[in-house]
N, C-alpha and C positions, 0 to 999 in steps of 0.2 A: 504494500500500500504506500509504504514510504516512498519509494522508488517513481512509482506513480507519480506521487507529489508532484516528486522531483523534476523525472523526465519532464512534466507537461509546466511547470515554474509556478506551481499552485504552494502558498502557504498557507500554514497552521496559525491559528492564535491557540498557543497554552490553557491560556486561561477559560476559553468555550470547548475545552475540549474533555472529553472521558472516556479513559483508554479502562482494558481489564474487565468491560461489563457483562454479565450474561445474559441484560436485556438492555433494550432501549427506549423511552418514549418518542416517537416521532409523528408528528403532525396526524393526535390522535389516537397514534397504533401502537402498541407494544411490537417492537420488534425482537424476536431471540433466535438462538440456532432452530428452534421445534416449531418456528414459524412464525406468523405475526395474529395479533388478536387485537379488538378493540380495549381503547385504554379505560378501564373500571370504573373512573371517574365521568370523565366525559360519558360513559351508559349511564351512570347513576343519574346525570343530569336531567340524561332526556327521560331516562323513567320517572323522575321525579315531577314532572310535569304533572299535572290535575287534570283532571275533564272540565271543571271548572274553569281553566286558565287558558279553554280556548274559546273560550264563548262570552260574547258581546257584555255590558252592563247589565242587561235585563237580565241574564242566565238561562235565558232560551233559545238566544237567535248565537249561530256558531260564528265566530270571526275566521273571517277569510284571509285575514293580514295573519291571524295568529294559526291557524291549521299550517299558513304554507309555512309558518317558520317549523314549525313541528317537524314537517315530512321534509322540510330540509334537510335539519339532522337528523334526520332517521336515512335518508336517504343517502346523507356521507359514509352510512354504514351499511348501507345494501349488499355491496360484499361479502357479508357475511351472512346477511339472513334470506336462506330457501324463499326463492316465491313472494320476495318483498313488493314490487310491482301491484303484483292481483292480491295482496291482503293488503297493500293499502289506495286500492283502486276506489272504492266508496268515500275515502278520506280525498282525493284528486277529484273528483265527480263533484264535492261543497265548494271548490276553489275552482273549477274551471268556467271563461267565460262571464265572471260574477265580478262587480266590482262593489257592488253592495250586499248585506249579510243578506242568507237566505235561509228560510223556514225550513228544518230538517220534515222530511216525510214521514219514515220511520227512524228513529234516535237509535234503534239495538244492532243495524245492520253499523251506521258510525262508530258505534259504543267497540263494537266486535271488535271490529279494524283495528281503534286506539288500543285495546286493550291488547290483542295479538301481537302489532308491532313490538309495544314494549316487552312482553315476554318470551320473543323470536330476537330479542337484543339480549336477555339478559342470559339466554344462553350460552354467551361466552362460548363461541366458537374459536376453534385455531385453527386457521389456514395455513398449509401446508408450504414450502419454499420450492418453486415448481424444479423440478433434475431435470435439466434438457437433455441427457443422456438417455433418460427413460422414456419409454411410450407416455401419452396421455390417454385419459378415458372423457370422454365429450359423451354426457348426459344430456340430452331434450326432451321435450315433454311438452306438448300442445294439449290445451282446453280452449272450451269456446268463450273464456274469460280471460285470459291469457297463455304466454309460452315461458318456460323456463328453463334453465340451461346451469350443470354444473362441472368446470373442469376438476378433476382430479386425478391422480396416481398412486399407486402404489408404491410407497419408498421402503430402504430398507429398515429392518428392525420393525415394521406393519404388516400382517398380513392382510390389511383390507385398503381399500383406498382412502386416502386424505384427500379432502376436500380442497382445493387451490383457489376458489374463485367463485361466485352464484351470478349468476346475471338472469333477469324475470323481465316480463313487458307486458305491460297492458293493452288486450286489441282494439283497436279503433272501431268505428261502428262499420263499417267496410270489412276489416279485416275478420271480426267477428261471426258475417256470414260468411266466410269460405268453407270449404266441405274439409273433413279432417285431412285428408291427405295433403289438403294442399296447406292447409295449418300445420303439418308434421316439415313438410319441403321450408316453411318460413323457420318456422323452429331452428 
């Protein structure tokens, strides 16, 4: 690494530096050799959110300024949670096209959503550090609600595979009526 530095005439400041660790916080993420995972805090924050903290003064009407900051950070953490997209599709459906609050229809199908996300967070997943030596395994998976997709492999010391990566998507109202197969070829 040093070397590196060197060759390319990149310096070190001392003082922002920490050598010997066997993990790292970075922008969020715990980084170690056994992979990277979201940093405990920053979860705790966004779990700590209320149902109440995202809905207008009255406590009925939902804020559209405050869901999108939600699914922000939830969404800097998508990475890690299975099928993030389509469990928080009902929560994207109160913010889209809206620039003033709107009257929930049904509250339990929102309620679901909030609730899932944060316990598909607090799972504390570890993403595995991809071996471009090794095969990958590319996981898809079409609904007529969305598609989902997980890269992983098999490393050594595992006999099952480590999850690397989730990527999900919400279908549009177009894409939503296509026939499976051709939902399976998008995937």
């Amino acid at each position: 690494v040093f070397r590196r530095l060197r060759d390319h005439n990149l310096k070190l400041s001392p003082s922002k530096c920490r050598f010997l660790r066997r993990s790292v916080k970075f922008l969020g993420h715990i980084v170690s050799q056994e992979g990277v995972a979201s940093d405990p805090m920053k979860v705790e924050a966004i779990v700590g959110v209320s149902e109440e903290h995202l809905m207008e003064a009255d406590g009925v009407t939902p804020s559209v300024g405050k869901i999108r900051s939600f699914l922000g950070m939830v969404i800097y953490y998508q990475h890690f949670i299975e099928n993030c997209s389509m469990i928080a599709k009902p929560l994207f459906q109160l913010t889209t096209g809206q620039k003033k609050p709107r009257k929930m229809r049904g509250i339990d199908e929102y309620r679901q959503a909030f609730v899932n996300l944060k316990m598909m967070l607090v799972k504390q997943v570890l993403l595995a550090h991809p071996d471009f030596s090794k095969p990958f395994i590319l996981s898809v998976d079409a609904s007529m609600s969305g598609l989902g997709a997980v890269l992983s492999q098999v490393q050594e010391g595992h006999a099952v595979a480590r999850p690397i990566v989730f990527a999900s998507k919400s279908l549009n109202h177009a894409q939503s009526r296509y026939p499976a197969h051709r939902l399976e070829f998008l995937a």
